[in-house]
C-alpha positions as CSV (number, residue, x, y, z in Angstrom):
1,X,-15.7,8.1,27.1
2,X,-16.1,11.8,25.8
3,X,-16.9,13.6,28.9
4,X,-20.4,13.4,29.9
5,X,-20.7,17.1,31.1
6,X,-20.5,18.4,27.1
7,X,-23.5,16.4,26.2
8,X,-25.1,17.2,29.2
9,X,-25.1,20.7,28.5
10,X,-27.3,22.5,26.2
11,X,-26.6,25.9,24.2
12,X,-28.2,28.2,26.5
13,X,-26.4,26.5,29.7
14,X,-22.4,26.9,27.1
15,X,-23.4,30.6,27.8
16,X,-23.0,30.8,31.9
17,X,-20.2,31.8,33.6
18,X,-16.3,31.1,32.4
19,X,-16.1,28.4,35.2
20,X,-18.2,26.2,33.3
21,X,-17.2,26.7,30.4
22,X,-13.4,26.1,31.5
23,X,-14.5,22.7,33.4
24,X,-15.8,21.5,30.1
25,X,-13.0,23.1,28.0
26,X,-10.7,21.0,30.4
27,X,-12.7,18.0,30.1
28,X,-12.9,18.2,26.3
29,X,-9.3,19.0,26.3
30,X,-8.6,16.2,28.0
31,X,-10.9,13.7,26.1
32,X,-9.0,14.7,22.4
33,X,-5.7,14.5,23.5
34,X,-5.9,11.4,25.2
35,X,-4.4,7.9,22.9
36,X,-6.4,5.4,21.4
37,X,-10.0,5.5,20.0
38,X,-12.6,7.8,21.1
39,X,-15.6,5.9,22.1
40,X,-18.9,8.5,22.0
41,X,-21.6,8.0,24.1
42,X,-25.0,8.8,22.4
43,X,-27.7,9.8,24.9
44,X,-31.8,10.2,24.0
45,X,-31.4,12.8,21.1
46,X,-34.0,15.2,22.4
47,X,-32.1,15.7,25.4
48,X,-29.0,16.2,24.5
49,X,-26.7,18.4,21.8
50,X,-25.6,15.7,18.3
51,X,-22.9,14.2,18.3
52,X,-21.2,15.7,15.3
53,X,-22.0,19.2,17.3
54,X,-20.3,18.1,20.1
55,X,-16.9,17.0,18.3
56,X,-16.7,20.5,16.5
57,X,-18.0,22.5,19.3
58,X,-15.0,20.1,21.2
59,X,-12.1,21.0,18.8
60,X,-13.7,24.6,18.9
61,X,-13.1,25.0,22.9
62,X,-9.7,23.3,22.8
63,X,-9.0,25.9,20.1
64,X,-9.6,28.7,22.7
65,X,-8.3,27.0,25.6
66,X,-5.0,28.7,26.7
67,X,-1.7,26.9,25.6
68,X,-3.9,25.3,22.8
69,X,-2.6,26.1,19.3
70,X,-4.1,28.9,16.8
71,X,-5.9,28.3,13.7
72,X,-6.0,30.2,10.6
73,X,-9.8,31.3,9.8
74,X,-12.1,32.8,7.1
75,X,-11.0,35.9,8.8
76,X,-7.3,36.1,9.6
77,X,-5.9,33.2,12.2
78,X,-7.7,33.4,16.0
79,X,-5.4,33.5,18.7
80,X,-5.0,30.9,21.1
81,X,-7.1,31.4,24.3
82,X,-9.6,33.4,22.4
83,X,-13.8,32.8,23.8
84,X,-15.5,31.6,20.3
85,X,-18.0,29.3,20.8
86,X,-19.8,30.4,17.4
87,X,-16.9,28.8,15.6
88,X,-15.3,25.6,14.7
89,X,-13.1,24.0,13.3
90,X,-12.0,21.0,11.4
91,X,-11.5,17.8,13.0
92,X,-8.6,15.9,11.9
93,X,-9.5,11.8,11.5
94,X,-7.1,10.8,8.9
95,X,-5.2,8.4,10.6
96,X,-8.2,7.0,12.4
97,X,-10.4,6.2,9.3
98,X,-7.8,5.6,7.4
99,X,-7.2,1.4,6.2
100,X,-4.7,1.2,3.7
101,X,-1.6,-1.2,4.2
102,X,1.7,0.5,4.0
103,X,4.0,-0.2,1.0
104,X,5.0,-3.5,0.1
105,X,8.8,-3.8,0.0
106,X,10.4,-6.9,-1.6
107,X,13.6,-8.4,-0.4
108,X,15.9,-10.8,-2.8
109,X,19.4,-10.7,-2.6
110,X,21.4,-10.8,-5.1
111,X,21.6,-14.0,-7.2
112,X,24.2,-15.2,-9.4
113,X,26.1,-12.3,-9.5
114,X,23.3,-10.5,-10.2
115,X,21.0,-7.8,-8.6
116,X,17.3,-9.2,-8.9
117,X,15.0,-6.4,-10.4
118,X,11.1,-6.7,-9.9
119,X,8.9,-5.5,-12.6
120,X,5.4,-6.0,-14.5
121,X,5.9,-5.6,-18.2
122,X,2.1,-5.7,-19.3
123,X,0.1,-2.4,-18.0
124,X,-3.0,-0.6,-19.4
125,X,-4.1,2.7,-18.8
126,X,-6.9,4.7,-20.2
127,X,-5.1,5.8,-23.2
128,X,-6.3,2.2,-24.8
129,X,-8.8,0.0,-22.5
130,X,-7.5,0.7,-19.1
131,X,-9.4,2.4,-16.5
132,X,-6.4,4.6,-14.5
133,X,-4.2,7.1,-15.7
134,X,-0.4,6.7,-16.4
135,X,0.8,8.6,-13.6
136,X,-1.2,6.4,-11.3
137,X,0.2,2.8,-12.8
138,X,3.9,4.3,-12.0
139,X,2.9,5.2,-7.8
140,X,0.9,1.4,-8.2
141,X,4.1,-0.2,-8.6
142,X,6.1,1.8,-6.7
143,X,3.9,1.2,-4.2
144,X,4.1,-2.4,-4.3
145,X,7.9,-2.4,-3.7
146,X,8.6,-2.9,-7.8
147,X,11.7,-1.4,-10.0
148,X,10.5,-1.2,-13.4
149,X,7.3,-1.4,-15.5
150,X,6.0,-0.7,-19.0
151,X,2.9,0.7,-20.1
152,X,1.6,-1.4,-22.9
153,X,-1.2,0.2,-24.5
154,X,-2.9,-1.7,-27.2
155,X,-2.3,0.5,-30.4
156,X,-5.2,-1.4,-32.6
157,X,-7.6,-1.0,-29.6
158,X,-8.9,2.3,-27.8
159,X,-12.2,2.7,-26.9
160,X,-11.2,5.3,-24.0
161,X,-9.1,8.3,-24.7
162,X,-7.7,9.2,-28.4
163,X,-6.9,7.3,-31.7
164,X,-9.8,6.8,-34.6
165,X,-13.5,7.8,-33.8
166,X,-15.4,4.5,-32.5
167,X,-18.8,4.5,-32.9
168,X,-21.8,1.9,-31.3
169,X,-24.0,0.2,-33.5
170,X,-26.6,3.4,-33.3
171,X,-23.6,5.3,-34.6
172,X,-22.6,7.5,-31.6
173,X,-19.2,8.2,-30.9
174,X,-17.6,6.2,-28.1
175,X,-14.6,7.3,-27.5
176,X,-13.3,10.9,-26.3
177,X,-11.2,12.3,-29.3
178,X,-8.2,14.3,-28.0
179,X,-7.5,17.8,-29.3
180,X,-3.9,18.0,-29.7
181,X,-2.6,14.8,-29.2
182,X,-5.2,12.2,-30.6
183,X,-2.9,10.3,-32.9
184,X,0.1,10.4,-30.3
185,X,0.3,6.3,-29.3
186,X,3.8,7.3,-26.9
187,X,1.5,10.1,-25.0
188,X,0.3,7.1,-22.3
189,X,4.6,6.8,-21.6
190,X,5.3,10.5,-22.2
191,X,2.6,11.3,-19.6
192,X,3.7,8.5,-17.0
193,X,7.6,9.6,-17.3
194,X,8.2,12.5,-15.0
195,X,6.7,10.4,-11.7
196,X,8.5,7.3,-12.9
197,X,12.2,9.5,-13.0
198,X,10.5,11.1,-9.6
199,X,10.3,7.6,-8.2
200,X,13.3,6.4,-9.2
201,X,11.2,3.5,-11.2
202,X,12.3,2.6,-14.6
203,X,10.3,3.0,-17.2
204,X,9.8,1.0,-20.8
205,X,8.4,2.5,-23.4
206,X,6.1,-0.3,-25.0
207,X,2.7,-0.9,-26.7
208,X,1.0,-3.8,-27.0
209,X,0.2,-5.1,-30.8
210,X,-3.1,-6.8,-30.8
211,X,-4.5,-9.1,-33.4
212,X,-8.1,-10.3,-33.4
213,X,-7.0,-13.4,-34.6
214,X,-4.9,-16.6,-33.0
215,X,-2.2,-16.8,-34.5
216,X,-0.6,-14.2,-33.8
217,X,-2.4,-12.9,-31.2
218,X,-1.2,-9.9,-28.8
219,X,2.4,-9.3,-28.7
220,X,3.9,-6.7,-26.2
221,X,6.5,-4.2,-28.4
222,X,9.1,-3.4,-25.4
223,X,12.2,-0.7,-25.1
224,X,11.1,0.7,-28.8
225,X,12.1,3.8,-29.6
226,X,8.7,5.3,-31.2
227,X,5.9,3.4,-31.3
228,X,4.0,6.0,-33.5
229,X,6.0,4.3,-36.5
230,X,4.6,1.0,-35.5
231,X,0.9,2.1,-35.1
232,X,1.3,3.2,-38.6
233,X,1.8,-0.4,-40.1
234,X,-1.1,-1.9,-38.5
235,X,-2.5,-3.5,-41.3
236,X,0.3,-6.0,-41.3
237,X,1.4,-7.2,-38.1
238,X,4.7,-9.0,-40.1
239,X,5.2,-5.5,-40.8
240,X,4.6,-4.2,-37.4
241,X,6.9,-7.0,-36.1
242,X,10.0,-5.8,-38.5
243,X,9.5,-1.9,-37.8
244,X,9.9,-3.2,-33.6
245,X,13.0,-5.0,-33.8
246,X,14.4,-2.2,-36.1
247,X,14.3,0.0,-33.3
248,X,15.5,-2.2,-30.8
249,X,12.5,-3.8,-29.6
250,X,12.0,-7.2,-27.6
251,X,8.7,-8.6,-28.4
252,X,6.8,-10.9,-26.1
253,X,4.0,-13.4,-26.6
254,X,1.2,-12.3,-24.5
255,X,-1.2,-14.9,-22.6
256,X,-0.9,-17.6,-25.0
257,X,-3.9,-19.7,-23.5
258,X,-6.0,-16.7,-23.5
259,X,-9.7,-18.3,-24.3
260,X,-10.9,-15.1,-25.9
261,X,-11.4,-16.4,-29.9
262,X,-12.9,-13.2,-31.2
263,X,-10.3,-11.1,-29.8
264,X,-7.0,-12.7,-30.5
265,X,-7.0,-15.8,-27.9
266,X,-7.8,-19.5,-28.1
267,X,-11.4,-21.5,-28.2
268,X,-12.5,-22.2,-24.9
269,X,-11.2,-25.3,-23.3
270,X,-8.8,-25.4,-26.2
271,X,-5.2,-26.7,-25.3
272,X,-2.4,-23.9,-25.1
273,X,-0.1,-24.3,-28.5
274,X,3.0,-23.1,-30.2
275,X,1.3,-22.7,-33.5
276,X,3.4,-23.6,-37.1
277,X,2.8,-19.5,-37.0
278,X,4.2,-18.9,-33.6
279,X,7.6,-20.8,-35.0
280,X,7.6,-19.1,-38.0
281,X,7.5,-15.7,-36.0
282,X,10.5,-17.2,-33.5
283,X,12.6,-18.2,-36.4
284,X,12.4,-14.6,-37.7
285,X,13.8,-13.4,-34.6
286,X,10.5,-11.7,-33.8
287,X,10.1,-13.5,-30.4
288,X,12.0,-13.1,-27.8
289,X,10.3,-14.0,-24.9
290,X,6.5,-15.4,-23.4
291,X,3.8,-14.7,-21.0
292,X,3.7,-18.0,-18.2
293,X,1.4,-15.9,-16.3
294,X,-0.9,-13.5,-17.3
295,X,-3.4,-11.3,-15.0
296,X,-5.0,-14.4,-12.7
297,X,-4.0,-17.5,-15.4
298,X,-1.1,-19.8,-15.3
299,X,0.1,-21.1,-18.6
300,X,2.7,-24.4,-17.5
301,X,3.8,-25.2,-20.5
302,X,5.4,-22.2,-21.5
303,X,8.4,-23.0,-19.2
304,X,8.9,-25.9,-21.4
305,X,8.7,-23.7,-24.6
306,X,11.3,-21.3,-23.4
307,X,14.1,-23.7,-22.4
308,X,13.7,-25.4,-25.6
309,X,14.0,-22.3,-27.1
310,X,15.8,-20.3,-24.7
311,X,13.6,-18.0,-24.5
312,X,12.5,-15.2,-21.5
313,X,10.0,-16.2,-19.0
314,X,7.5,-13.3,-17.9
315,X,4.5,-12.9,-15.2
316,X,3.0,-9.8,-15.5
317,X,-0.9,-8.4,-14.5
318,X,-2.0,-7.0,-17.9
319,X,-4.0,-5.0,-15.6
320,X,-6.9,-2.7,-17.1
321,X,-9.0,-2.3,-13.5
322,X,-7.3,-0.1,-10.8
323,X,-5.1,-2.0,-8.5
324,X,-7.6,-2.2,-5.7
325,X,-10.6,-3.7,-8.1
326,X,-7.9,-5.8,-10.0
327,X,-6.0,-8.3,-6.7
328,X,-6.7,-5.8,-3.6
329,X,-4.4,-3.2,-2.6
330,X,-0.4,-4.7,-2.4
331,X,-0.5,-8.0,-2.8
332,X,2.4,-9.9,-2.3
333,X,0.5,-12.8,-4.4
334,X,0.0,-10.5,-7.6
335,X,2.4,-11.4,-10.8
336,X,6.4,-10.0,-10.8
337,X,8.5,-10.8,-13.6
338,X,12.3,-10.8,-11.8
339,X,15.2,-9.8,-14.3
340,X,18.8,-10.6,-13.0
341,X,20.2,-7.4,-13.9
342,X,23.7,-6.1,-14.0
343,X,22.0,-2.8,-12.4
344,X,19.2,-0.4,-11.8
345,X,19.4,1.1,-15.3
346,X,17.5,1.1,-18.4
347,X,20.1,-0.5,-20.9
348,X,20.7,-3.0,-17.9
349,X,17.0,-4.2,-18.1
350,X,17.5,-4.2,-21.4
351,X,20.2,-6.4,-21.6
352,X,19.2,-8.7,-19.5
353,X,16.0,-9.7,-21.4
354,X,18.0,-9.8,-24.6
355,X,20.1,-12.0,-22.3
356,X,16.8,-14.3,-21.3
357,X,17.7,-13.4,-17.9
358,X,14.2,-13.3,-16.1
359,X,12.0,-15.6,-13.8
360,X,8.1,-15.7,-13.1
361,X,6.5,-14.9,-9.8
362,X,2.9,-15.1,-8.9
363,X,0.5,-16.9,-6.5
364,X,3.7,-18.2,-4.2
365,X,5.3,-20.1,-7.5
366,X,8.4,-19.3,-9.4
367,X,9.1,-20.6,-12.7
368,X,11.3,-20.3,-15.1
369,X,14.1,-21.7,-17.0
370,X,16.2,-23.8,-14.4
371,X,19.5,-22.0,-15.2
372,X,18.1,-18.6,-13.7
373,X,15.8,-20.5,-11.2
374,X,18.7,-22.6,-9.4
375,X,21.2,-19.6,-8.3
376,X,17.7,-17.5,-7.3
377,X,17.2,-20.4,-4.8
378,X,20.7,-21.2,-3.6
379,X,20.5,-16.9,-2.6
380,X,17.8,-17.1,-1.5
381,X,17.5,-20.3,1.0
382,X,20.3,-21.5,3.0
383,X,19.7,-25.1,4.0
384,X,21.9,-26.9,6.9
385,X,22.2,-30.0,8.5
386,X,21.6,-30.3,12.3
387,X,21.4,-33.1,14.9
388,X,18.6,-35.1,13.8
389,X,17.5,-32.6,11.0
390,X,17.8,-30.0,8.8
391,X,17.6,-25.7,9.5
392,X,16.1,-23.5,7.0
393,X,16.6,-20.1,6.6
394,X,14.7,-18.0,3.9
395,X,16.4,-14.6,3.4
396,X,13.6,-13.5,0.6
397,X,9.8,-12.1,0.2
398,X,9.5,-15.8,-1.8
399,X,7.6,-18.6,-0.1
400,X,9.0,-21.9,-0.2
401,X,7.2,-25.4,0.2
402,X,10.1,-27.8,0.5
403,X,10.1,-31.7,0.4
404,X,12.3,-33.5,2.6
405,X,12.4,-36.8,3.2
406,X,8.6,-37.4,2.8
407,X,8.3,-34.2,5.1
408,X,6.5,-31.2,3.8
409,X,8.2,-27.8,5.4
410,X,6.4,-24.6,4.8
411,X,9.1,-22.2,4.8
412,X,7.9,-18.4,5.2
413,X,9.2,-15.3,4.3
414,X,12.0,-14.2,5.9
415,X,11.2,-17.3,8.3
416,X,13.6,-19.9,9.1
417,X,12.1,-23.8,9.4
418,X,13.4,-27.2,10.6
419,X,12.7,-30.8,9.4
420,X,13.3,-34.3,11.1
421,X,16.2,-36.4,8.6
422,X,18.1,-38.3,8.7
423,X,21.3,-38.7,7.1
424,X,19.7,-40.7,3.5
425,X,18.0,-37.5,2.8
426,X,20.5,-36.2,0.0
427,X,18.0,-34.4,-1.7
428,X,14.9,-31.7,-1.3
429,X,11.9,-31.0,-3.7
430,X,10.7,-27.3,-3.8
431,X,7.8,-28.1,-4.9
432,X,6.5,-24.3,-5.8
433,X,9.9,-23.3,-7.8
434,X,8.8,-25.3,-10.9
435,X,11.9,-25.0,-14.0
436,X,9.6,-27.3,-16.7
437,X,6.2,-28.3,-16.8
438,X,4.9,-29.2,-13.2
439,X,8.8,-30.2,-12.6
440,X,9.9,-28.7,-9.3
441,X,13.3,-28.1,-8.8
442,X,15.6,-30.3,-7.3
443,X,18.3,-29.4,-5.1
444,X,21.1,-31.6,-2.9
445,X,21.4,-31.7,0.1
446,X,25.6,-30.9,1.1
């Protein structure tokens, strides 16, 4: 409790002799340097000084009290053991009021011979239809333990900040016109860059191409070199398309079972396809990889499509709301695409989706093609065979829900787990690593 004597004291009474006011500079001394919370006791108002009085008059008397530290004021800094109880000052509650959860940090070891990179390749800011600004979206994911992102903005669509004027059906301008770098569609990147080198996160330079129509849809234009040159052909997304892979792009199919009709997805309740369009546009060599899971939807098929075509699987938010509004600050549920990377290095991303090298991650599920999916698991969880059972050890941030011998096993992060078997148990189900269409992966038991 905050010593009764300071509320019991009112201003005329602070004024009497220095013993009283060194019994309740001690007491008050006391009361804010001890740990834990401070619980305030709140007497009848009329008798007694406010409670927000007392805490400043508090830090104000331990201030003055000798061997208390000196504070810079409007005047010059007061020295330590100074008499001024006409002043205050500020009350530092940061760490009390304060309720964010710490950074997230992500452990996968290394899986077939290569370092597992996390990263969300699908990011909106408000230099298209996004509500945060670049620089934000790069301490986001640094924040939630990721390596890599791009910023995506749409280059047909920006009703925020810059591009053509937009104007409401009463003809007033909706959108903020910029004055020197309006027409600029790398700016969002340009602008994000200097925290991403700060932060050591890699960086993609992308856009987003986005049709009003299904096909084609939205495509994400990834590690291009301008996409200024790409905005320019707009009018014809083949076009658009061609002037991307010139330059070195990889172009992904964004959420393919979108239901959005008038704005480039599918009817609702229509079944997820891979339009006559869609294989036209992959035999041109203008696809290269798809979307499984997009924002908070989960398109199963698409691990099907890409191991028939051998093509990259990708989970990433297309977020627009700040991370808070969007899945709650860090959470380890939220879509990560994982590359298997050679290293921590731009041509190395690079390479590696050119290489198909990635795997989905979102709501406790991976998915992927099985080729990428197996070696992630065999780093990932060591299984062994005990008397009477079988030990589980996970050595990831990945849950895994295991099947063994009709036995479900929950199996944590960074958890270990055991399961009754006997010795006809020669294989295990994980039955949230899927590598087709609802098909879990299978593994032996050795």
């Amino acid at each position: 409790m905050i010593p009764q004597k300071i509320y019991m004291t009112d201003v005329a009474q602070l004024r009497r002799p220095a013993d009283l006011q060194a019994q309740v500079r001690s007491e008050a001394h006391a009361w804010l340097r001890a740990p834990g919370p401070k619980q305030v006791w709140n007497p009848a108002p009329h008798q007694y000084i406010k409670q927000a009085g007392v805490l400043m008059l508090a830090a104000a008397f331990l201030a003055a009290a000798p061997g208390g530290r000196a504070h810079d004021g409007p005047h010059g800094r007061a020295q330590a053991g100074a008499e001024a109880p006409d002043i205050s000052y500020t009350v530092h509650l940061a760490k009390e009021i304060t309720n964010v959860p710490p950074p997230r940090q992500i452990t996968i070891p290394d899986a077939g011979g290569f370092r597992v990179l996390k990263g969300d390749f699908h990011i909106h800011t408000l230099f298209s239809d996004g509500w945060v600004w670049p620089t934000e979206r790069v301490i986001e994911a640094d924040e939630n333990g990721l390596d890599a992102i791009a910023i995506t903005d749409h280059i047909e669509y920006r009703p925020r900040l810059g591009g053509p004027e937009r104007r409401d059906k009463k003809g007033k301008i909706t959108n903020i016109q910029l004055r020197d770098e309006n027409d600029n569609y790398n700016f969002s990147y340009e602008l994000a860059k200097p925290e991403a080198d700060k932060r050591k996160i890699i960086l993609v330079r992308g856009t987003e191409i986005t049709k009003k129509t299904m096909p084609p849809g939205h495509f994400n234009a990834l590690f291009v070199q301008d996409v200024n040159k790409i905005a320019a052909l707009q009018d014809d997304y083949w076009k658009m398309f061609e002037e991307a892979v010139a330059q070195g792009g990889f172009l992904l199919w964004n959420h393919p079972g979108w239901e959005a009709p008038k704005s480039g997805g599918i009817e609702k309740g229509a079944p997820t396809v891979f339009t006559k369009t869609h294989e036209e546009i992959y035999k041109k060599g203008y696809m290269h990889g798809i979307e499984a899971f997009n924002s908070k939807n989960f398109y199963p098929v698409v691990a099907a499509w890409c191991t028939e075509r051998d093509l990259a699987v990708f989970a990433d938010s297309d977020i627009h709301l700040p991370e808070s509004r969007n899945y709650g600050l860090r959470n380890p549920r939220r879509p990560v695409t994982l590359v298997f990377a050679r290293e921590k290095t731009l041509e190395s991303l690079r390479e590696a989706f050119f290489a198909k090298r990635t795997v989905g991650w979102a709501v406790d599920m991976i998915f992927g093609q099985e080729k990428w999916v197996r070696p992630l698991f065999n780093a990932c969880v060591e299984i062994k065979k005990e008397a009477g059972g079988l030990a589980f050890v996970n050595r990831s941030s990945i849950p895994v829900t295991l099947k063994a011998g009709g036995r479900t096993v929950e199996l944590a992060p960074l958890a270990t787990a055991t399961a009754e078997a006997d010795g006809r148990v020669k294989t295990i189900t994980v039955e949230n690593w899927l590598v087709g269409k609802y098909k879990p992966l299978v593994v032996p038991v050795e």
